[in-house]
DSSP file (Angstrom, degrees, kcal/mol; ACC not computed):
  #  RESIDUE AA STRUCTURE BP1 BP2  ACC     N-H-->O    O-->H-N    N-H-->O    O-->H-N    TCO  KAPPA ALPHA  PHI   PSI    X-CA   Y-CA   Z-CA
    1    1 A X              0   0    0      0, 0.0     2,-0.1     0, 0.0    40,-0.1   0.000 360.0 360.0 360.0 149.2    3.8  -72.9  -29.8
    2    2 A X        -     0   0    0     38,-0.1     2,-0.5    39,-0.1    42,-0.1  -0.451 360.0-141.0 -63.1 133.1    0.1  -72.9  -31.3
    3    3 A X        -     0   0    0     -2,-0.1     2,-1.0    40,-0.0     5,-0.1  -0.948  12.7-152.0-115.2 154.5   -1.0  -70.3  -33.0
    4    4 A X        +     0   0    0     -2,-0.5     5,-0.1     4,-0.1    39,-0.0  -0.723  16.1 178.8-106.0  79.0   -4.6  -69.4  -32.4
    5    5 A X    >>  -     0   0    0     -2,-1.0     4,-1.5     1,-0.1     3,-0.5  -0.111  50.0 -75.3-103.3-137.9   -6.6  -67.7  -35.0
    6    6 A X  H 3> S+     0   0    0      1,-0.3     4,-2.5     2,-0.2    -1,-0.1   0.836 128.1  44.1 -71.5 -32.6  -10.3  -66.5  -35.2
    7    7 A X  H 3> S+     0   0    0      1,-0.2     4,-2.9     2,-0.2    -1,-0.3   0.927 115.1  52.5 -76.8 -27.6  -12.1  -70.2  -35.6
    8    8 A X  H <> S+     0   0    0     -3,-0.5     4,-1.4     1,-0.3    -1,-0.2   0.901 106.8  48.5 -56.4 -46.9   -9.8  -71.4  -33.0
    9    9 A X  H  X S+     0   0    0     -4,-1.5     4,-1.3     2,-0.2    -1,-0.3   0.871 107.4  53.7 -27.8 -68.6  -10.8  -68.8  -30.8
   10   10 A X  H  X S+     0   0    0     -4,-2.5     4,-1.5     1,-0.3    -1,-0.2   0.849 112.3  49.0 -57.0 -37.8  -14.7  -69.5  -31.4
   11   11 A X  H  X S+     0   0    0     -4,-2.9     4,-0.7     2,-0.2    -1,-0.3   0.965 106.9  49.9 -82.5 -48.4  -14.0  -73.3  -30.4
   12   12 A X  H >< S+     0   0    0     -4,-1.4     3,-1.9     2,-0.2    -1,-0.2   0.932 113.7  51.7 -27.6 -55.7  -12.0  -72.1  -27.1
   13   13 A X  H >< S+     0   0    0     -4,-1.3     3,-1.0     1,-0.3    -2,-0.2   0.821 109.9  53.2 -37.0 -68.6  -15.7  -69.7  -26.5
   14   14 A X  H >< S+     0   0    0     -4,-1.5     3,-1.2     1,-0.3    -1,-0.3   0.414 103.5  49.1 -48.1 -26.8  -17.2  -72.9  -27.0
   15   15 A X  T << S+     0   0    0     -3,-1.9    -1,-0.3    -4,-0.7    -2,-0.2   0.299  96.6  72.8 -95.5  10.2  -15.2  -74.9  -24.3
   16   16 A X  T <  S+     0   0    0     -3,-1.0     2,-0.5    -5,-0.2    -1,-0.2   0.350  74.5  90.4-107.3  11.9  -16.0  -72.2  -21.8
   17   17 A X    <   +     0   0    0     -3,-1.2     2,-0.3     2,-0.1     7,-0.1  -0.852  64.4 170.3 -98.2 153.7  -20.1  -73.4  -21.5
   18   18 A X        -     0   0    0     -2,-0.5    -2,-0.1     3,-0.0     6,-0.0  -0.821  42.1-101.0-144.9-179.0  -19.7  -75.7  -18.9
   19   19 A X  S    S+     0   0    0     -2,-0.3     2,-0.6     1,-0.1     3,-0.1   0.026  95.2  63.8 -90.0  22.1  -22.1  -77.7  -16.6
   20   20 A X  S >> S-     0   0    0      1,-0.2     3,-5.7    34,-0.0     4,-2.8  -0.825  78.4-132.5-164.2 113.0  -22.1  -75.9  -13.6
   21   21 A X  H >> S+     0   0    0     -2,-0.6     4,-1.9     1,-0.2     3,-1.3   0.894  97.1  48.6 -51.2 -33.9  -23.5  -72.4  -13.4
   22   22 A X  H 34 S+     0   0    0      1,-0.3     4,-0.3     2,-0.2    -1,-0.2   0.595 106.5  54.2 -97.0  30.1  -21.0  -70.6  -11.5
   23   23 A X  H <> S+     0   0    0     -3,-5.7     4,-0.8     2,-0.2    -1,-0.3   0.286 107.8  55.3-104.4  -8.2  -18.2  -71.7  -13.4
   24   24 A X  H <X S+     0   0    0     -4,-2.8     4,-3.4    -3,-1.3     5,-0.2   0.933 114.2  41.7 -73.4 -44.7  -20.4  -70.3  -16.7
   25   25 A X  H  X S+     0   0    0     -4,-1.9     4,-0.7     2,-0.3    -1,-0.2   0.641 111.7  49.8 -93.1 -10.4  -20.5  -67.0  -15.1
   26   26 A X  H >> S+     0   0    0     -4,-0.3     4,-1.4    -5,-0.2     3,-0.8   0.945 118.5  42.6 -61.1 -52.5  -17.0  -66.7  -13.8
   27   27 A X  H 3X S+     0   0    0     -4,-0.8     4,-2.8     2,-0.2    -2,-0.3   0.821 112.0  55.0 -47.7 -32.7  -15.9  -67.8  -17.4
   28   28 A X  H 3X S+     0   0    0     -4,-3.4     4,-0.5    -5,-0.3    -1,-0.2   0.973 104.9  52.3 -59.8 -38.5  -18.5  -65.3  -18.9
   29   29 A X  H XX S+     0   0    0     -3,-0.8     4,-1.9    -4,-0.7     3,-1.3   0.949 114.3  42.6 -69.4 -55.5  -17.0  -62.7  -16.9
   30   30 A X  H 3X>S+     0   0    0     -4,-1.4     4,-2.7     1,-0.3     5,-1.8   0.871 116.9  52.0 -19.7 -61.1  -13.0  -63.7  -18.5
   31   31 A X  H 3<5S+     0   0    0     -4,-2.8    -1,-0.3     1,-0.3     5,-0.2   0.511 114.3  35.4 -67.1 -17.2  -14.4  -64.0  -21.6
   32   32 A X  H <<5S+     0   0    0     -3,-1.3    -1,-0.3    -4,-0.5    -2,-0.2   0.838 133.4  26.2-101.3 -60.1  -16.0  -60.9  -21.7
   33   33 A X  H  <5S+     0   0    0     -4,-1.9    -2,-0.2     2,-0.1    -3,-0.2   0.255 134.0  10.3-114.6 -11.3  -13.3  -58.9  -19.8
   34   34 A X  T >X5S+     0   0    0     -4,-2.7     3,-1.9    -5,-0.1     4,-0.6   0.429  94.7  92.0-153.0 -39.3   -9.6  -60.9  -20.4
   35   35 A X  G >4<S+     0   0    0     -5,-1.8     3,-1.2     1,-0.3     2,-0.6   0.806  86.5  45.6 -76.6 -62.3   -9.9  -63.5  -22.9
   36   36 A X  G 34 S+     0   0    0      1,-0.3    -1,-0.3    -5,-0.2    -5,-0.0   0.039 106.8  66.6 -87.5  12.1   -8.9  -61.6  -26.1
   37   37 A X  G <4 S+     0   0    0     -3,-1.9     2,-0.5    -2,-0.6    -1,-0.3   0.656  80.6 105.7 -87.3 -47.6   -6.1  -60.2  -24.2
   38   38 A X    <<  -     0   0    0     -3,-1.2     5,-0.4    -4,-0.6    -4,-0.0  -0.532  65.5-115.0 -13.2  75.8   -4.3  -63.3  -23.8
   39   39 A X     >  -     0   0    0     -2,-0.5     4,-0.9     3,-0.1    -1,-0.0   0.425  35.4-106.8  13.6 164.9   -0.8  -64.8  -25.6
   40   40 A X  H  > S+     0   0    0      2,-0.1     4,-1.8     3,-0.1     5,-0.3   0.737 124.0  50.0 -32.0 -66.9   -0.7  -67.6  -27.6
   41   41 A X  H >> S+     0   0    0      2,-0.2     4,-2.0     1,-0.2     3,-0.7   0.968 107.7  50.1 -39.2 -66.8    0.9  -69.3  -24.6
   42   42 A X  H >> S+     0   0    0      1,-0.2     4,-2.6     2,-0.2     3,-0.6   0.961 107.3  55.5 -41.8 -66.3   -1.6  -68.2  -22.3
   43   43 A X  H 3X S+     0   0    0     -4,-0.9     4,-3.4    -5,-0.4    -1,-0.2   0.874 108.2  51.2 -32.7 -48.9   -4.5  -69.6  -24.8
   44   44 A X  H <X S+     0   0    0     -4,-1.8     4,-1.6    -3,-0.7    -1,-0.2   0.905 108.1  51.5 -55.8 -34.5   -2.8  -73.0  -24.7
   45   45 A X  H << S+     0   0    0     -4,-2.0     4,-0.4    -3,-0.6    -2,-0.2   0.915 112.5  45.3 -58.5 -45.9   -2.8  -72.9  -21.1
   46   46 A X  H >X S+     0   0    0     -4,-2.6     4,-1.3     2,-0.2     3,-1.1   0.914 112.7  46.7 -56.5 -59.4   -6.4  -72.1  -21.1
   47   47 A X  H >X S+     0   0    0     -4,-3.4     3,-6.2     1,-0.3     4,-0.7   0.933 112.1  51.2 -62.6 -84.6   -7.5  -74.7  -23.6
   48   48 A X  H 3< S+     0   0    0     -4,-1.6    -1,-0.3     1,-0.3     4,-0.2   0.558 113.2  50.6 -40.2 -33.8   -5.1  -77.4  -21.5
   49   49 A X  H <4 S+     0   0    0     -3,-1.1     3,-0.5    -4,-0.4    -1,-0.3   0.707 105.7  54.3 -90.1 -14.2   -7.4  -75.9  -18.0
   50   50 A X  H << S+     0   0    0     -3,-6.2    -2,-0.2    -4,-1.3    -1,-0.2   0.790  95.0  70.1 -96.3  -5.2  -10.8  -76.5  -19.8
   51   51 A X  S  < S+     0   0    0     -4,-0.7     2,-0.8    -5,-0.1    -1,-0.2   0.713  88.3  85.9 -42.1 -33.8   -9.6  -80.2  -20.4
   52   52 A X  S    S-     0   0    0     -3,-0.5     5,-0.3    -4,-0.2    -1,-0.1  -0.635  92.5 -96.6 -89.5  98.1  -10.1  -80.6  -16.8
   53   53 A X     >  -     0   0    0     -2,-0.8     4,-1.5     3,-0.2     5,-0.1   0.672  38.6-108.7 -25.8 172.7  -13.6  -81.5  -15.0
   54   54 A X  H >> S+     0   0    0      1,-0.3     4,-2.1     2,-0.2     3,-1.0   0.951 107.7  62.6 -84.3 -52.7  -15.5  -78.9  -13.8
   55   55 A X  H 3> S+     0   0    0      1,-0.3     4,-1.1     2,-0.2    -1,-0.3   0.838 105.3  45.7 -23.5 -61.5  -15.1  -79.3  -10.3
   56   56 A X  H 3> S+     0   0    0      2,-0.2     4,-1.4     3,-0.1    -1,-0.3   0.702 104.7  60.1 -76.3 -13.8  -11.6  -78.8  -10.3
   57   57 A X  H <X S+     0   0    0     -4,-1.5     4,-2.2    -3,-1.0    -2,-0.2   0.994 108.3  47.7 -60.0 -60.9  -11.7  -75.8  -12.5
   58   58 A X  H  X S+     0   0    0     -4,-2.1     4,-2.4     2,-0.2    -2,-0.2   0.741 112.0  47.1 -55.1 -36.3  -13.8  -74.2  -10.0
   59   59 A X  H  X S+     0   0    0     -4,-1.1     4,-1.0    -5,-0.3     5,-0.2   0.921 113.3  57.1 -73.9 -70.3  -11.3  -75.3   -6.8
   60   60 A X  H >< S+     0   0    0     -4,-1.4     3,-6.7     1,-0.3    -2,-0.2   0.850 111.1  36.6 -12.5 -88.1   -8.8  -74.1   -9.1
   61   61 A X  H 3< S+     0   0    0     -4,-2.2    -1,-0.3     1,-0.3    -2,-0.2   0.831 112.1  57.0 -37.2 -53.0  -10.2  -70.9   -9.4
   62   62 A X  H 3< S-     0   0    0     -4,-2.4    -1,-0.3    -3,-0.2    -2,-0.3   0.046 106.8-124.2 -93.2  20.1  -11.3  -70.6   -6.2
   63   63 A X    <<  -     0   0    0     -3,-6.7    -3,-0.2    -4,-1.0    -2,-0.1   0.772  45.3-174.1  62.3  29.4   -7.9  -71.2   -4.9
   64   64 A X    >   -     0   0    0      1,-0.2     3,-2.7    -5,-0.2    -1,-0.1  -0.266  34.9 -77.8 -76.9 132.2   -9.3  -74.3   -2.7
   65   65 A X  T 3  S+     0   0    0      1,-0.2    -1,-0.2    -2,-0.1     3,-0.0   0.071 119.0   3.9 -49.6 162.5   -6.9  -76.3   -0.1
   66   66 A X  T 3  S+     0   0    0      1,-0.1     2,-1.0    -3,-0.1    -1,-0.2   0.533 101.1 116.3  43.8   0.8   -4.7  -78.7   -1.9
   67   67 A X    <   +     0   0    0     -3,-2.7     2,-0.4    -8,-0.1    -1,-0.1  -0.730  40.3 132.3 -90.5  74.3   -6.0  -77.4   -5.3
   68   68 A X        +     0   0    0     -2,-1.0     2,-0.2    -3,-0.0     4,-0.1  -0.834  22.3 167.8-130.4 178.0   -2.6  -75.8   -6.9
   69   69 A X        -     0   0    0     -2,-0.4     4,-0.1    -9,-0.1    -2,-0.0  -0.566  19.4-161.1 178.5 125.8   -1.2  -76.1  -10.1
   70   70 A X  S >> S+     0   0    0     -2,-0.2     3,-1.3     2,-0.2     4,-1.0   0.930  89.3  66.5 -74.3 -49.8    1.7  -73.8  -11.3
   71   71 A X  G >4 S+     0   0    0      1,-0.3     3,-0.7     2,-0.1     4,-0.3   0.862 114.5  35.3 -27.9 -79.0    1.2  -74.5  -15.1
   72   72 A X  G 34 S+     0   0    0      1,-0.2     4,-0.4     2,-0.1     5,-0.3   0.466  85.1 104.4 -75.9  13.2   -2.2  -72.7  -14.6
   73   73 A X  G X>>S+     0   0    0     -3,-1.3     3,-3.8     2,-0.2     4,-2.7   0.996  73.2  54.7 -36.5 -81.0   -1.4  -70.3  -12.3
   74   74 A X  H <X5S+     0   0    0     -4,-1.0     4,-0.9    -3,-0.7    -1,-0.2   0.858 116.8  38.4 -53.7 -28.1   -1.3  -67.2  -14.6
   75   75 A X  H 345S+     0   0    0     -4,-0.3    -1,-0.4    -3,-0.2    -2,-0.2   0.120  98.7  64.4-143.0  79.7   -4.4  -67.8  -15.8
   76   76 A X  H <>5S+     0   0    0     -3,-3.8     4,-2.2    -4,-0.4     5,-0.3   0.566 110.0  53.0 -92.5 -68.8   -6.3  -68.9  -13.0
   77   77 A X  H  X5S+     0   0    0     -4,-2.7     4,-2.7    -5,-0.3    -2,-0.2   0.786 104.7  50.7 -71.3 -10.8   -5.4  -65.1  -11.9
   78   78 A X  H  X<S+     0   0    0     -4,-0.9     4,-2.0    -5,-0.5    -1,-0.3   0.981 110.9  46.9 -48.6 -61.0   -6.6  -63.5  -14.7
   79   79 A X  H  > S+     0   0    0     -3,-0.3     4,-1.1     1,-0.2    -2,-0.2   0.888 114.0  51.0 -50.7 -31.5   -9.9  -65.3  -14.5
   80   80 A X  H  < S+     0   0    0     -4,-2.2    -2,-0.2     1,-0.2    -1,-0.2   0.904 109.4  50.7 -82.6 -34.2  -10.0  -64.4  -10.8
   81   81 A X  H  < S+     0   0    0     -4,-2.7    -1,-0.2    -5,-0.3    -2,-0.2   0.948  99.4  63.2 -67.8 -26.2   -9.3  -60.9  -11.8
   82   82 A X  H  <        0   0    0     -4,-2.0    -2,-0.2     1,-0.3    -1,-0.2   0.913 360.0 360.0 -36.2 -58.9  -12.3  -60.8  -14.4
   83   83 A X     <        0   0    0     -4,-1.1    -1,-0.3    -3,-0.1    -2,-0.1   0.511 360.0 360.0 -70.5 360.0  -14.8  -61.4  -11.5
């Protein structure tokens, strides 16, 4: 397992600006409200969901037909609880 200290962190903020405004402002809301709460685990988990296009983070999130993925499951609901 990773471990994640402060610069890593600032480079995770960094992976959270995204192209598509309401995936900034759900993430703003996380980041704001969950993110520094988060495991080691979790954080990999995170980093591993902001590898994926934007589009599908947002179906993700938004829980979207055919859109499932267990890996990110736990926090997918965190972010969905942020909002």
């Amino acid at each position: 397992m990773q471990d994640f200290d402060d610069n890593a962190k600032r480079r995770i903020r960094w992976l959270t600006r995204r192209g598509l405004l309401e995936l900034d402002i759900i993430l703003g809301r996380f980041m704001t409200h969950a993110f520094d709460q988060l495991s080691n685990e979790e954080l990999a988990v995170f980093v591993a969901l902001m590898d994926l296009p934007d589009p599908e983070i947002l179906a993700l999130i938004n829980q979207s037909e055919g859109c499932t993925d267990s890996e990110f499951e736990p926090v997918l609901a965190k972010i969905r609880q942020a909002q």
